[in-house]
C-alpha positions as CSV (number, residue, x, y, z in Angstrom):
1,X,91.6,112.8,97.0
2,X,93.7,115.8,97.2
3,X,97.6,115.7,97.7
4,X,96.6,118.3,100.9
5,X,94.6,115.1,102.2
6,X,98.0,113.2,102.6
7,X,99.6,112.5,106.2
8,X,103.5,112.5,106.3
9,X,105.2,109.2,105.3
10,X,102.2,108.3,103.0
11,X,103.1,107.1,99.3
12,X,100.5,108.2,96.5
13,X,100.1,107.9,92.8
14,X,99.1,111.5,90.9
15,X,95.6,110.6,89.1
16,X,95.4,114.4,87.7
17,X,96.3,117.9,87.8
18,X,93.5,120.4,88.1
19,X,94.5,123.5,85.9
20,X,95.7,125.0,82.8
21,X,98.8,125.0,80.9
22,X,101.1,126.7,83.5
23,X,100.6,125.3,86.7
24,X,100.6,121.4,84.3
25,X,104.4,122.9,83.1
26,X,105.4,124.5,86.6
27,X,104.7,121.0,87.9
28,X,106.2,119.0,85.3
29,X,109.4,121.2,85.8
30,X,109.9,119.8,89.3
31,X,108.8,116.1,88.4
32,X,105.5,116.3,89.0
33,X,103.1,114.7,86.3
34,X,100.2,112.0,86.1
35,X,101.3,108.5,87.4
36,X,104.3,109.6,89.1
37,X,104.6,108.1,92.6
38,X,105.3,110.8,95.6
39,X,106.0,110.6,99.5
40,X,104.7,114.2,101.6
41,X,107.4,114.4,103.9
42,X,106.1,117.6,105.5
43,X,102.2,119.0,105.4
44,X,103.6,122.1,107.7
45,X,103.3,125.6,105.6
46,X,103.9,124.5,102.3
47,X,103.4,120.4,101.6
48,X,107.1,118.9,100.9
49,X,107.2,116.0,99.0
50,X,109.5,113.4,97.4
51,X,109.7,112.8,93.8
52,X,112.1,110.7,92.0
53,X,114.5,111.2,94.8
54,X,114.0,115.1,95.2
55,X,112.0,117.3,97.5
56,X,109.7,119.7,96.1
57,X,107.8,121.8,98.0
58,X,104.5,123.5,96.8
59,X,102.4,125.4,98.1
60,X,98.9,124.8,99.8
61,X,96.7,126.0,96.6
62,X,98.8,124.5,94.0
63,X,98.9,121.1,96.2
64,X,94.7,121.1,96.3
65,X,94.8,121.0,92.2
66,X,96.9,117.7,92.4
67,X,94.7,114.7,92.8
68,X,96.1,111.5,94.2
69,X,95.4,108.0,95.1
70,X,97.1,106.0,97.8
71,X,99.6,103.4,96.8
């Protein structure tokens, strides 16, 4: 499933990231990469999320290239 897909307060795993070499590095930059575990705290505008302790928020098409699977 998509991280869009994701209701606040729901914990995921990322399976994959759909997309070349500089959306994989804008990503990785803000501690998003395969098999790292996130929250969405917000799906409002742009989907907030919790990584390793820190918010990141991304934006709606970058979030539908991130697939995850609830944890």
């Amino acid at each position: 499933m998509m991280l869009t897909q994701l209701r606040p307060n729901e914990i995921a795993r990322v399976v994959a990231i759909e997309g070349g070499y500089g959306i994989r590095q804008k990503l990785a930059l803000r501690g998003i990469v395969e098999g790292a575990i996130i929250r969405v705290v917000s799906c409002h505008g742009p989907i907030t999320v919790e990584v390793n302790r820190n918010l990141v928020c991304i934006g709606r098409g970058m979030a539908r290239r991130i697939i995850v699977e609830r944890v």
